[in-house]
N, C-alpha and C positions, 0 to 999 in steps of 0.2 A: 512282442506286441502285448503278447498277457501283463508282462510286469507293468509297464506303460497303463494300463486299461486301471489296474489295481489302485492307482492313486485316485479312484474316483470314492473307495469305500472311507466311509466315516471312520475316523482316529488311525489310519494306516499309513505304509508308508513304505515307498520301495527303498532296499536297502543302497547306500552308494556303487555297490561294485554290481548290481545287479543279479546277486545271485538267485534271491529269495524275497519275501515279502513279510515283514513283522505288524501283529496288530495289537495295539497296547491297550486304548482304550477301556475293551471289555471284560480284562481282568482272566483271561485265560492261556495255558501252558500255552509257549511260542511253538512248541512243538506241531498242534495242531496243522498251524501258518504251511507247516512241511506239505501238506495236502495240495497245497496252489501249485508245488511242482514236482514232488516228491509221494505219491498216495500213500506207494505201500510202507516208507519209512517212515512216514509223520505217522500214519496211523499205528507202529510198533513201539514210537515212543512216549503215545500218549496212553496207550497197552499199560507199557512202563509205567509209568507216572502215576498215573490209579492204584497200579497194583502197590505201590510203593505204599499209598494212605492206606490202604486197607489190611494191608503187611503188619503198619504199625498198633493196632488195635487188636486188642483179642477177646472174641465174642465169644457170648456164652452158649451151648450150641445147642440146650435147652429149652433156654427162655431166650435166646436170641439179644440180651440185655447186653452192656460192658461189665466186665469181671475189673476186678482188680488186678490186673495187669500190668505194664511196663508204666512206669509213672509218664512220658511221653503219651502213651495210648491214652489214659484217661484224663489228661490234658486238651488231646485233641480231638476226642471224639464229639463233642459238640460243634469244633471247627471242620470236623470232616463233613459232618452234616450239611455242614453249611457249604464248606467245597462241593462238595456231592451235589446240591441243589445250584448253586453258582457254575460248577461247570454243566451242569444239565440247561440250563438256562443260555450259556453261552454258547453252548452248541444249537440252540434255539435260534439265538441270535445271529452266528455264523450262518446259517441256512436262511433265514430271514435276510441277512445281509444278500445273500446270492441269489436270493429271488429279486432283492431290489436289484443287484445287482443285472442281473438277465434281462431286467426291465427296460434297465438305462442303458446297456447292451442293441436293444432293440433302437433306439433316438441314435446309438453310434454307428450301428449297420446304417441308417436310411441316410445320415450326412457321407458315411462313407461311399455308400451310391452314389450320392450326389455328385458327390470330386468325381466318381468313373464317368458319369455321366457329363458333366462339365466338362473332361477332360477328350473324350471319346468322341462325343457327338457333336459337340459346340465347336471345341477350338479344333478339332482336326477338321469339320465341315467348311470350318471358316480359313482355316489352313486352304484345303482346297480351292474355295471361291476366290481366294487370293493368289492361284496358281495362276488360276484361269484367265484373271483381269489380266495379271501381268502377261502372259501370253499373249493376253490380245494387244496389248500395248508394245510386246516385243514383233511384233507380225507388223502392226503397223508403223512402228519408229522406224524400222528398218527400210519400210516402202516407202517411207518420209518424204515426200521433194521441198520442202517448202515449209516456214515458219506455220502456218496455219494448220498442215496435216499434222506437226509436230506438237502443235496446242491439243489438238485434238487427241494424239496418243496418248498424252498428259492428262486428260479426264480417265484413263483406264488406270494409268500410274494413279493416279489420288483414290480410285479407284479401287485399288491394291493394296494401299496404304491404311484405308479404313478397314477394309476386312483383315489384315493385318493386326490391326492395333487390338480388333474384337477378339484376336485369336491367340494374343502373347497375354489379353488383360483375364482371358477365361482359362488360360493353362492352369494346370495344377504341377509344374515342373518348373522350378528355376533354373536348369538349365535350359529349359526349353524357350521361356521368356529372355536371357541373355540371347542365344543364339536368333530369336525373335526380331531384340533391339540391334541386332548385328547387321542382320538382314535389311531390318526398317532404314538403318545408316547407308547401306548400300544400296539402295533402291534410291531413296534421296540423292545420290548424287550421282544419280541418272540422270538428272533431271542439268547438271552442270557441262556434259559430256555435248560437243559441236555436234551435229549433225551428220557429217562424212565421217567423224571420227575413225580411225583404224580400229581403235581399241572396243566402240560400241559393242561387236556380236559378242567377244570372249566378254565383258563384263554382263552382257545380258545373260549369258551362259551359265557366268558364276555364279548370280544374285536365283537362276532356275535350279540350279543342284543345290543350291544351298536350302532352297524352299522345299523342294523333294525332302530331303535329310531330317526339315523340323517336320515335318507328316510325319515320319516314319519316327522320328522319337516322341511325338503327340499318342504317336497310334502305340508305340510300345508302353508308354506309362499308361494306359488304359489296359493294355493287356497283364502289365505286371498289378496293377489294382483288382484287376480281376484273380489273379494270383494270390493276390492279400487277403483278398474274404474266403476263397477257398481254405487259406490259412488259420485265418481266425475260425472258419466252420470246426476245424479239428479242436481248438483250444474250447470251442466251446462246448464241446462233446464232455474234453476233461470236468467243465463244472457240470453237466449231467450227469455223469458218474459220481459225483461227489454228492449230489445232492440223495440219490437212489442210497449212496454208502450209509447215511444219516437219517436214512427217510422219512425226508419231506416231500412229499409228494407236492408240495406248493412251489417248491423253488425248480424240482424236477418236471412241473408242467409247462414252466417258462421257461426252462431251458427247451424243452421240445421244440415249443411257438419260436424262440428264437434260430431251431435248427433250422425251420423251415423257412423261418423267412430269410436266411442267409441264402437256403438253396432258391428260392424266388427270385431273388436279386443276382444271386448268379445264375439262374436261369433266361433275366431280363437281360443281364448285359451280354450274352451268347447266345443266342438265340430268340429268331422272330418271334413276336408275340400273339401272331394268327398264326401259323402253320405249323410254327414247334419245331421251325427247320433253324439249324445252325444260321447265325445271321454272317455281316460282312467282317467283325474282327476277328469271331471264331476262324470264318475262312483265310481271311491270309495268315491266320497264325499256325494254320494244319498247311498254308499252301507254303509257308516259308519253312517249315521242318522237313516238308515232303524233297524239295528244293536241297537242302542240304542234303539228306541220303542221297538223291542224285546225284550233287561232285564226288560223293565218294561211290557209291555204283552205277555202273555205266546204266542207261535204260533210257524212257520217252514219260514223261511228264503231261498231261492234256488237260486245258481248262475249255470249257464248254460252258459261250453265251448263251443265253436261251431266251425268246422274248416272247410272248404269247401276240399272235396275228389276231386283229379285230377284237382283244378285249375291250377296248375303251368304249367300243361300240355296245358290248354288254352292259358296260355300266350305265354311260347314259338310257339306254333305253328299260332295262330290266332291274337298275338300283345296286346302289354300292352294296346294297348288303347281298345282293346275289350274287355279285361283282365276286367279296369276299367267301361266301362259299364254295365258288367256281376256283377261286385258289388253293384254296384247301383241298380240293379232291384234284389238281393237276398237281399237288404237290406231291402225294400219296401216291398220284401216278407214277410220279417220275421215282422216288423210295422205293417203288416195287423194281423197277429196272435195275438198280443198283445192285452193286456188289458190295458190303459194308465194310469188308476189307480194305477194298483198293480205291473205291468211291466215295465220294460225297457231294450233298447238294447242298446249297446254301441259298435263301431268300437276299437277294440287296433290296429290294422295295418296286412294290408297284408291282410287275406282271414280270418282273426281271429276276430270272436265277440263273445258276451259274455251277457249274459240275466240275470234281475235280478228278481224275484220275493218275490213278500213278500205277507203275509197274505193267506198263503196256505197251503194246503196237499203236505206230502212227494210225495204222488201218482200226483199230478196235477204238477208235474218238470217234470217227466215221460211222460203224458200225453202230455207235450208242444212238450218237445222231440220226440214223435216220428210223431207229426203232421209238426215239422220243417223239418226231416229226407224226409219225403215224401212231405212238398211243396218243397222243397229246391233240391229234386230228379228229378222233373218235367222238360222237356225240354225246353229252353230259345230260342230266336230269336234276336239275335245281331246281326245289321248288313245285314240282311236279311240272316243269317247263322243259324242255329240247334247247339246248344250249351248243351251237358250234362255234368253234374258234380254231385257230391252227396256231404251229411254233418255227420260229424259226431259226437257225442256232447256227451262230459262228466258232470255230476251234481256231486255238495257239500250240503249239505245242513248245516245251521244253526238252533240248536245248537250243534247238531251229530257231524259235521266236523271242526268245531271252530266255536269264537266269533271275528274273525279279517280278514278285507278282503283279508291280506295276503296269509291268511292260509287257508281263501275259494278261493282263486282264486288258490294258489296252488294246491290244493286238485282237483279241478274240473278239472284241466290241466292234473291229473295222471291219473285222470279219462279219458277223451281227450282220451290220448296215450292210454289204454287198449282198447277203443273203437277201435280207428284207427287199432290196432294190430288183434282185433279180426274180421278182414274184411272189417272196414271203412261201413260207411251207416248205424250206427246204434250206440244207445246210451247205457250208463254205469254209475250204482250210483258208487261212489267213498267211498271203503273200505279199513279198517285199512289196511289189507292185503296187498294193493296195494302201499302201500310207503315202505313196506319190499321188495316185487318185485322188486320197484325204487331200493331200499341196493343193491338188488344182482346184480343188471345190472350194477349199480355204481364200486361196488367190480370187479364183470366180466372186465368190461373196464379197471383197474387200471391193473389188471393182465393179460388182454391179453396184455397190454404196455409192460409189465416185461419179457414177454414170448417172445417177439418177442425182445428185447433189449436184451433177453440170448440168442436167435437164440433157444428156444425151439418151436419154431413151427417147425414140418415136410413137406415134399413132398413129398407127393405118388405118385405112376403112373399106371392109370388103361388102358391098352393094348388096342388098336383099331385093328381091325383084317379085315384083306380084304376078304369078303364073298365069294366068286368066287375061292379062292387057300385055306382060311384058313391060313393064313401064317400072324404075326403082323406085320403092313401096319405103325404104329404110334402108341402114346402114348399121354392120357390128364393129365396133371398136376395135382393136386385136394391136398388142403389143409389139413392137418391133426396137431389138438392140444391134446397133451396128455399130461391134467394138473395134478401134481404131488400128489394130493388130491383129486379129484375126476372124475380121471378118461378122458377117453377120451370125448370131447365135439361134439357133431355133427356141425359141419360149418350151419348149419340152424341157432343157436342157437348164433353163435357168430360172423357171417359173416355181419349180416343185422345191428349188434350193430357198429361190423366195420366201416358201410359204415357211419351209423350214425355220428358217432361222429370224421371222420376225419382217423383214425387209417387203414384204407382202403388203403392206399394211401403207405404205409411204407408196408404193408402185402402184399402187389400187388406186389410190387418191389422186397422184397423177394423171393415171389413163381418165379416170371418171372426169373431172375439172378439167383435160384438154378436151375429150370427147365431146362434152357441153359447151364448151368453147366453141369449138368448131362447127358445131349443128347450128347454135345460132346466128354465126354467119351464113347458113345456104342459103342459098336463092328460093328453096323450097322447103315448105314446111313439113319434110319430111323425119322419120323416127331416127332416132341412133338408139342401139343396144350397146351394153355395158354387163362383161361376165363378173360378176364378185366370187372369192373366195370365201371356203366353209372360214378361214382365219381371220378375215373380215367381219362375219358373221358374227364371231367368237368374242373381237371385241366389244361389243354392244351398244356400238355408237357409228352405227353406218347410217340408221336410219336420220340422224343427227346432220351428220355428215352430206349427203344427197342433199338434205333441204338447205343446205349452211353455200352448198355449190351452185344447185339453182339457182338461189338468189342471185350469188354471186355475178354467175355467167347470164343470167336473163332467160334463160331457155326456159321455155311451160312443161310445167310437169308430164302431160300428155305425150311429149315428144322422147322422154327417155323411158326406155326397157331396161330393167335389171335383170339377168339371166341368174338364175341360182341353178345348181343340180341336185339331185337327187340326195347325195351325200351330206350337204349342209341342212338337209329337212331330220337326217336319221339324229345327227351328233344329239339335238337337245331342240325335239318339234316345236316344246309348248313355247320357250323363247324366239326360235325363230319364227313361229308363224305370228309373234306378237311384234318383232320390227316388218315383217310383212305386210302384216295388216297397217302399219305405221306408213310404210309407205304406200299403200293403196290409197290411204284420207290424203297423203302428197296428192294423190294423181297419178303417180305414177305407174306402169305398166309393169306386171311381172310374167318372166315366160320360164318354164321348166327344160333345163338344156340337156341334153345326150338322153332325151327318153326313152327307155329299154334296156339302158344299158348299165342300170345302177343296181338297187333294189326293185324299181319299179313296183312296187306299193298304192293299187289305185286308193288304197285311203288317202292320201295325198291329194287326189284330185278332187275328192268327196269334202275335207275339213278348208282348205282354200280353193277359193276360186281365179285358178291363173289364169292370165289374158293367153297367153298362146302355148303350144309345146310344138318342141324342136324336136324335129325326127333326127338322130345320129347318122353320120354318112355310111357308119358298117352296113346299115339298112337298106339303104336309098342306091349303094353300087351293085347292092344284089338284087335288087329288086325284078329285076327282067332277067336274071340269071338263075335265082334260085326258089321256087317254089314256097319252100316254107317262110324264108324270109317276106315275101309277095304279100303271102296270106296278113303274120304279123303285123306288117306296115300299116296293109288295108285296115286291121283291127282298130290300130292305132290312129288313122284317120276317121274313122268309121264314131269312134270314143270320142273323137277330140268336137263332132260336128256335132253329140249329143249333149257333151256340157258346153254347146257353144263357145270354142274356145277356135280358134285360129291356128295355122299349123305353119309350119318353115320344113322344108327337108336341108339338111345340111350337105355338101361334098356333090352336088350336081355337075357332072364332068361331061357326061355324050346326054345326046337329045331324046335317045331311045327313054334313060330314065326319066327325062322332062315331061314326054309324050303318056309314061304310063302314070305319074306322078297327077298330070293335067287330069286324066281321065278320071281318077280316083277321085279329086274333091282336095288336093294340098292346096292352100290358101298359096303359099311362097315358099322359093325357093335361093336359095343362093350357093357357089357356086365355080368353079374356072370355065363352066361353059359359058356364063354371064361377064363375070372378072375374077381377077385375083385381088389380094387388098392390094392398093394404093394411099399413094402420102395423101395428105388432105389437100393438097393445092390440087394433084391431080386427080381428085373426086370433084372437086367446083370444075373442074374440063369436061368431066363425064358427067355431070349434073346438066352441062352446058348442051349436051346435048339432044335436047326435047323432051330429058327423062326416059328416053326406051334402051333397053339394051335388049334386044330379041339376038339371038345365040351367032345370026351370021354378023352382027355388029360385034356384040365381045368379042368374035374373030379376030377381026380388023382392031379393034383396040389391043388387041395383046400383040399384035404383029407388029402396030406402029411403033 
């Protein structure tokens, strides 16, 4: 790399074989040039070389003057002069050159970032995103029936093909780019392949390892350029030494700045730039050597997901930059647990890190994990503020779970998500089982698409009843899928996949557009409620949306309630109370749902004024059973008649709780002792009947 670098100095020139570097220009011994790779011989010959002028002259040792000496001496003693001053000058110059040189040094370090950077972040990102599409395009070709599902999988293929193109056009590898357009080729004539084809799974197969392989040679030419500046760091230590040999302190202060910005850059490209922790290529490059010692010594390998529980919830409310503080001291947390031998932690981004362990017992991942779970649980002081959050952390282990960091760091992430599902705060080994799980959630998602694109999903309507007359006061919307194979699904089970993965947003807009639909058909001008999601919220165009459906459906704004809960006020108040207050000038109706059971923040109740709040049914079944529960309720209604607000108790089953509910001051109740939801044709049957459902009628209707 040095001799390469050296064509940038004026009048030089690397030699053809590469050995050395010659510079004519400035008129001094070649010998010098020995310094660029040679110090201690160049510097013996140019020793030499001097001693040789001075050898030939013989000085008078008196007067210091030229004697009459060797007829050569008193020839050259005015050309010596002039050598003398000529090489002093050129060593001037030499040193001057390597300061410019350190200079320009510095412009070739930050383009050589660049390429790690370009190569690293861009095209392997885009590498990834191109995995992605195409899986999803492989998931769905496969479930194909029909020319239209097929066009449709054909958007994720085109899909694949543009992050593609971004990711062979940003490589810094020509092989990587060939094997890129190889790829690109066979992806394309996916596109030529029948539908029932035999061949279709193995060729999707092929075109998925082949795109794994260009990751991994993306991600290696990032780690061998990391390699490179490490390399150049050393060569350029040699021209710091060389400049101190000569001393120039000018050429030797830019060599400094250049050392450091070498280690910067390679500081940048391994490691996070907030926490100081090893980032994601350092770790699979420590996780694939660890990997190797393992084929050759038997032992267990352990990668450990880690995700911080309710950070996001810090951020919005307390600000990214406490956000970021709060990372920095759970990272320090998790460094102190470690063993720096056999451990390591690594930052991927966001509130995600990730542990590596080697030389260990399946049982001692376990053991890390649940001493992580509990420092990592402990309350924080940011800011001079009280800060809780929890972790939650999935393990892979090697050899059990593979032999590829892919496929460990995969595994450990399914792991993650079973943790986080089963209550968050607490850890989970990663089992075969659990990527059939991943199948079925995969499948589920594909077809609730289907079901909602047929318009098979339903709206039921379960009666709100005004406790005081008995008479149905309003109705809440509530979601119902009855998949053709098995059966009805419980909204537990497929609402939270919803929100996950975006499809929330299209199911929302349905239930709301039929629900107003169908209110303004009743014979009575009765209320319907409508629950929106916090991911509703998030988009910021609900309040858009409602008024866009109104219209549409004819229904008065006075007749629809939107229910928001607790948690869609905490994500980002000042926004949401400003589509709230949007839709209050609709008209319409807001009520606070599952109250006590969230944060329950009476500021909330104090900065907007909601039309009613929802007692949660945890409340309302204990209420004549459990004492402190009782008390809570009554508070709760007690609260609700001082800011004039209306109340509903939710899950009303026996009469006892109707009876204690009546005496307290609940506005409405709804219920199975009233009804169950029913389809909307059979609420206009129960409409039909005078409006009352008093509890020995909902009898009789649920019997019939």
């Amino acid at each position: 790399m040095v001799n390469n670098i050296f064509k940038r100095l004026q009048g030089g020139r690397v030699r053809g074989d590469g050995t050395g570097f010659e510079v004519r220009s400035i008129g001094f011994p070649a010998s010098l040039a020995r310094y660029f790779k040679e110090p201690r011989v160049g510097f013996l010959e140019t020793y030499a070389y001097w001693g040789r002028i001075v050898d030939s002259a013989k000085i008078d040792r008196r007067t210091g003057g030229l004697t009459s000496g060797p007829a050569q001496a008193n020839k050259d003693y005015r050309s010596f002069r002039r050598r003398l001053a000529l090489g002093a000058m050129a060593i001037l110059l030499v040193n001057l050159a390597v300061g410019l040189f350190a200079r320009q040094q510095q412009h070739a370090v930050m383009d050589f970032a660049v390429d790690i950077y370009d190569t690293a972040f861009i095209s392997t990102n885009y590498v990834h995103l191109a995995q992605k599409s195409f899986q999803h395009y492989a998931n769905e070709r496969l479930h194909a029936v029909g020319p239209d599902e097929i066009s449709k999988a054909n958007q994720d293929l085109d899909r694949a093909l543009t992050e593609l193109d971004v990711a062979i056009e940003r490589s810094a590898s020509s092989q990587a780019r060939i094997q890129g357009q190889k790829i690109k080729a066979n992806i394309i004539e996916l596109t030529n392949i029948e539908m029932n084809s035999a061949e279709l799974p193995s060729r999707l197969s092929t075109v998925s390892q082949s795109m794994d392989k260009l990751a991994d040679r993306n991600a290696a030419v990032g780690l061998r350029a990391r390699d490179d500046i490490e390399a150049f760091s050393h060569d350029a230590d040699l021209l710091l030494l060389l400049s101190i040999v000569t001393s120039i302190m000018l050429a030797g202060l830019a060599l400094v700045v250049l050392h450091r910005l070498i280690a910067r850059i390679v500081q940048m490209a391994a490691y996070d730039s907030l926490t100081g922790l090893p980032n994601r290529f350092q770790f699979r490059a420590r996780t694939i050597n660890a990997l190797k010692n393992l084929r050759v010594e038997a032992g267990t390998l352990a990668i450990l997901s880690l995700d911080l529980d309710r950070f996001k919830s810090v951020n919005d409310t307390l600000g990214h930059h406490t956000g970021d503080l709060l990372l920095i001291e759970v990272a320090r947390r998790i460094e102190k647990l470690l063993s720096k031998k056999t451990e390591m932690v690594a930052r991927f981004g966001g509130d995600e890190f990730v542990i590596l362990q080697t030389a260990v017992q399946a049982s001692d991942a376990g053991t890390l994990a649940q001493r992580l779970t509990t420092t990592l649980g402990a309350p924080y002081t940011i800011r001079d503020q009280q800060v809780l959050i929890g972790a939650s952390v999935g393990i892979a282990l090697a050899p059990e779970n593979g032999m590829d960091p892919d496929s460990l760091l995969r595994n450990s992430d399914v792991a993650l998500y079973h943790a986080k599902a089963d209550g968050k705060g607490r850890y989970t080994y990663f089992t075969p089982e659990m990527n059939e799980d991943r199948q079925s959630r995969r499948l589920m998602e594909i077809e609730l698409r289907e079901a909602l694109e047929k318009k098979d999903i339903d709206v039921f309507f379960q009666p709100v009843i005004d406790i005081s007359t008995g008479r149905v006061a309003g109705c809440e919307a509530l979601v119902r899928w009855n998949h053709p194979t098995k059966g009805s699904i419980a909204p537990l089970k497929f609402i939270p996949l919803a929100e996950e993965t975006g499809i929330i947003l299209a199911l929302g807009e349905h239930v709301l557009r039929e629900a107003c639909k169908e209110a303004a058909s009743w014979s009575r001008p009765i209320r319907v409620a409508v629950n929106v999601s916090a991911v509703q919220f998030r988009s910021g165009d609900i309040d858009s949306l409602v008024a866009s459906i109104l219209r549409e459906t004819g229904l008065e704004p006075d007749r629809l309630e939107i229910e928001v809960t607790e948690s869609v006020l905490i994500e980002d108040k000042d926004r949401t109370m400003k589509i709230l207050t949007s839709l209050r000038k609709l008209g319409v109706r807001i009520a606070l749902d599952d109250f006590g059971t969230g944060y329950s923040s009476l500021a909330y109740l104090s900065s907007f004024p909601f039309d009613k709040i929802k007692i949660d049914r945890s409340f309302v079944q204990n209420v004549t059973r459990c004492k402190d529960t009782a008390t809570i309720t009554r508070i709760i209604l007690n609260l609700a008649t001082s800011l004039n607000m209306s109340t509903v108790a939710e899950g009303i089953e026996e009469s006892e709780e109707l009876d204690w509910l009546r005496g307290h001051g609940c506005s409405e109740g709804q219920g199975f002792l009233f009804s169950k939801a029913v389809s909307a044709s059979d609420l206009k049957l129960l409409l039909g009947l005078q409006g009352a459902l008093r509890a020995d009628k909902a009898l009789q209707w649920k019997s019939a």
